[in-house]
C-alpha positions as CSV (number, residue, x, y, z in Angstrom):
1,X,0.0,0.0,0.0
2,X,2.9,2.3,0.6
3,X,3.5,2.1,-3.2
4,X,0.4,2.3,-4.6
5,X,-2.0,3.8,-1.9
6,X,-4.9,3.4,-4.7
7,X,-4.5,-0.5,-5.1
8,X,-7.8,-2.4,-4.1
9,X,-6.2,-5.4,-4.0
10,X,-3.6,-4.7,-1.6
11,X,-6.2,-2.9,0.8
12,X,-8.2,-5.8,0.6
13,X,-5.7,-8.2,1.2
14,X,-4.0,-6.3,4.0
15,X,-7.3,-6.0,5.4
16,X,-7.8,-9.5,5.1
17,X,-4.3,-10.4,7.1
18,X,-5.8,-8.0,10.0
19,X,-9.2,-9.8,10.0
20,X,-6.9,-13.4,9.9
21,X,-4.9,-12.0,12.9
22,X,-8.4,-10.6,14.7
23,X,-7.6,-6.9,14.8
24,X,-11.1,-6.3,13.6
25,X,-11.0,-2.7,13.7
26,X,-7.6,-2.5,11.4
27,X,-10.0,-4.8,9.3
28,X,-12.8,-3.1,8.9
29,X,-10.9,0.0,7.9
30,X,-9.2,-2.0,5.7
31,X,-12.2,-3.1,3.7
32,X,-14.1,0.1,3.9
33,X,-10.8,1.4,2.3
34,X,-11.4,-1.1,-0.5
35,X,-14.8,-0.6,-0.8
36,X,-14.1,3.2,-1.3
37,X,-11.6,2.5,-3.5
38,X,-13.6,-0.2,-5.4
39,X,-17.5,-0.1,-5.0
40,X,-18.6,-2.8,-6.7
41,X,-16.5,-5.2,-5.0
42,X,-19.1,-7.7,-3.4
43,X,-16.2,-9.4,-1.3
44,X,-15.4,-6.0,0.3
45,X,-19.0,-5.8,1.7
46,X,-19.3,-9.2,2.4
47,X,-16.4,-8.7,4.6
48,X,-17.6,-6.0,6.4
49,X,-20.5,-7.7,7.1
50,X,-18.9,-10.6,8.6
51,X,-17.1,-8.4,10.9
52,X,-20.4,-6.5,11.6
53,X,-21.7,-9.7,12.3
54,X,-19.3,-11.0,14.6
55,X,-20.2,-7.9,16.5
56,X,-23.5,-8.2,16.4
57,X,-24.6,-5.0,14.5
58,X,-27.1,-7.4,12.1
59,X,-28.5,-4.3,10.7
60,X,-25.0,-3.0,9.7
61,X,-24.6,-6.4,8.1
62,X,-28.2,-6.6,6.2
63,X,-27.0,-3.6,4.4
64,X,-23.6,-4.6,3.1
65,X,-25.3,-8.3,2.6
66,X,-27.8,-6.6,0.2
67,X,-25.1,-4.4,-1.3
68,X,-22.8,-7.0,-2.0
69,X,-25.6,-9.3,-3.5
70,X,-27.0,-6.3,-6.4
71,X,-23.0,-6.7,-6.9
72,X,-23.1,-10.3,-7.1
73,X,-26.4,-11.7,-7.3
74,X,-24.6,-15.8,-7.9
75,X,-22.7,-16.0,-4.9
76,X,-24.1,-19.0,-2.4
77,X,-22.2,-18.3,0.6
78,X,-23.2,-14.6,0.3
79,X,-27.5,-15.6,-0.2
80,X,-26.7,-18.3,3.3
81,X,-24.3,-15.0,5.4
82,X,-27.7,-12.6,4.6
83,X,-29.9,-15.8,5.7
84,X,-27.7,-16.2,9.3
85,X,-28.2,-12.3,9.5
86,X,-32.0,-12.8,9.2
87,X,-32.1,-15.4,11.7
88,X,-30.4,-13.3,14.1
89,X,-32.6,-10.3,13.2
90,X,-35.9,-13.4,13.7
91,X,-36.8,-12.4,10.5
92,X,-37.6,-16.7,9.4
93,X,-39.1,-16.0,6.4
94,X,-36.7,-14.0,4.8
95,X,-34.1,-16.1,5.7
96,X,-35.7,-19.3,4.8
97,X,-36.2,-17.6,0.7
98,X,-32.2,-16.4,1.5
99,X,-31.1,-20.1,2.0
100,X,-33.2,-21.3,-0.8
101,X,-32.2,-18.9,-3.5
102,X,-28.1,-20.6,-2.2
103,X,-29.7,-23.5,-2.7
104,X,-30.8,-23.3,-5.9
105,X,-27.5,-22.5,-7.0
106,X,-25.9,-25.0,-5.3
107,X,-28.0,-27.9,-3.9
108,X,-25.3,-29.3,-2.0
109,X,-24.4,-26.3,0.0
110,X,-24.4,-28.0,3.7
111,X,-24.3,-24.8,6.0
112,X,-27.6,-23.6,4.0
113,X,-29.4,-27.0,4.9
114,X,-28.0,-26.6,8.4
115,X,-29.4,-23.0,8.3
116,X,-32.7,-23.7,7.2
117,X,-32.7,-26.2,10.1
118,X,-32.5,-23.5,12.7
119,X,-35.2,-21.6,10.7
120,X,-37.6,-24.6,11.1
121,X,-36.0,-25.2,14.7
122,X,-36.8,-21.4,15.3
123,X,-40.7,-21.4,14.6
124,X,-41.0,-24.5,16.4
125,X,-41.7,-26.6,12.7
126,X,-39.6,-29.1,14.2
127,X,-41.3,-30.3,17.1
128,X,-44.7,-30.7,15.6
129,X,-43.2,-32.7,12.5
130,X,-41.1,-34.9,14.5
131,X,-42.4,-35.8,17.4
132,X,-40.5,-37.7,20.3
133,X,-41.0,-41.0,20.4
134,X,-41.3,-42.7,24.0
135,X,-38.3,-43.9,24.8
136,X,-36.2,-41.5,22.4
137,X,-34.0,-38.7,23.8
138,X,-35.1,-35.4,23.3
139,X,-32.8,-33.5,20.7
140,X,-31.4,-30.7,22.1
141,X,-32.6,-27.2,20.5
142,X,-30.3,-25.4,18.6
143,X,-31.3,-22.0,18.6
């Protein structure tokens, strides 16, 4: 960056060191510094959102989320990061048609299956379509 204070790339990359290394706030800089310097980079959003995320600002992180999808409207793990930020917000059906719509473009994505099973978990779908069985354990809930 000292050389070329206008490269994305390196600002995105050093930002990405600092977010490897948990200085979150170096981090986020970081990647608002890309953003600035690139808009339409999805990844930079997405990243801020993770970190807004991790701090629990889900608000923050529906904002970026949406921003970086317009940018990148095929990117799984971005459609299954804005459903875990709808869950946390308890906003189920939203979430549920985010972790379809990763689904759709890849069928095999696991965390999106896991996802939608905290979704189901959360509106209590679970419990009335599989009943305990005498004699069973009762499964810990997960959210």
């Amino acid at each position: 960056l000292s050389l070329d204070p206008e490269h994305q790339g390196a600002a995105f990359s050093l930002a990405l060191t600092y977010k490897q290394m948990d200085r979150l706030a170096d981090a986020e800089a970081g990647f608002e510094r890309a953003r600035q310097l690139d808009p339409r980079s999805g990844k930079a959003h997405w990243q801020l959102a993770d970190i807004w995320m991790q701090r629990g600002d889900f608000a923050r992180a529906e904002g970026a989320l949406t921003a970086a999808l317009s940018l990148n409207v095929d990117r799984p793990a971005f459609l299954v990061k804005l459903g875990e930020c709808y869950i946390e917000l308890k906003r189920h059906d939203e979430a549920e048609k985010a972790l379809h719509d990763a689904l759709t473009l890849k069928p095999d994505l696991l965390v999106a299956h896991y996802d939608l099973g905290l979704v189901h978990e959360a509106r209590g779908e679970h419990a009335a379509k599989h009943p305990t069985r005498p004699g069973r354990p009762t499964r810990r809930r997960l959210v």
